[in-house]
C-alpha positions in Angstrom: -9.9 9.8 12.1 -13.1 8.0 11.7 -13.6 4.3 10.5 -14.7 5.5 7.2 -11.3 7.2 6.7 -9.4 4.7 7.7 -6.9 3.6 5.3 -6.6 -0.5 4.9 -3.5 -1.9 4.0 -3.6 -3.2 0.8 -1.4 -6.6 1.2 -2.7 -7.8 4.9 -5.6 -5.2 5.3 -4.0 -4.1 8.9 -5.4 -0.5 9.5 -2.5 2.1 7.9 -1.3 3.5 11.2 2.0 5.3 9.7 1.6 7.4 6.6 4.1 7.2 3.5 4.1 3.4 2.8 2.7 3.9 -0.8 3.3 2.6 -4.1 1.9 4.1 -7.6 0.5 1.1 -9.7 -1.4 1.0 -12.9 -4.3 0.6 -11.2 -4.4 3.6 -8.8 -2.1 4.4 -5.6 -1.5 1.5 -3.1 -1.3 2.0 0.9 0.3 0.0 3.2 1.1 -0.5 6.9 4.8 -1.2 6.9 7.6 -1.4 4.9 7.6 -5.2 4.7 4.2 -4.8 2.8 5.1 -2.8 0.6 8.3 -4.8 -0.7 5.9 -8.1 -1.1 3.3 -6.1 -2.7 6.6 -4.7 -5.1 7.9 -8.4 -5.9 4.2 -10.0 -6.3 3.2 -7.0 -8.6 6.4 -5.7 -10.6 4.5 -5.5 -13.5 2.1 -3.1 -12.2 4.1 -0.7 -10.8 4.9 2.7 -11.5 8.9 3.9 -11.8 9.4 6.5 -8.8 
């Protein structure tokens, strides 16, 4: 993968190492690099996301 297509996480920016830590929000899909990211993200942001 190149460093153009290299995914940053969206809460810390850490480089996404480990696919399918992703959230559907109002604004467009969110990536993340681990779980823990994506549950902050969740709580800071329930308002902008997307039922599963």
């Amino acid at each position: 993968m190149s460093e153009e297509e290299k995914k940053l996480c969206d809460l810390c920016q850490l480089t996404v190492e480990i696919s399918g830590f992703t959230l559907k929000t109002k604004t467009g899909e969110k990536n993340f690099c681990c779980e823990g990211c994506k549950g902050i993200y969740e709580m800071l942001n329930e308002s902008d996301v997307l039922p599963q």
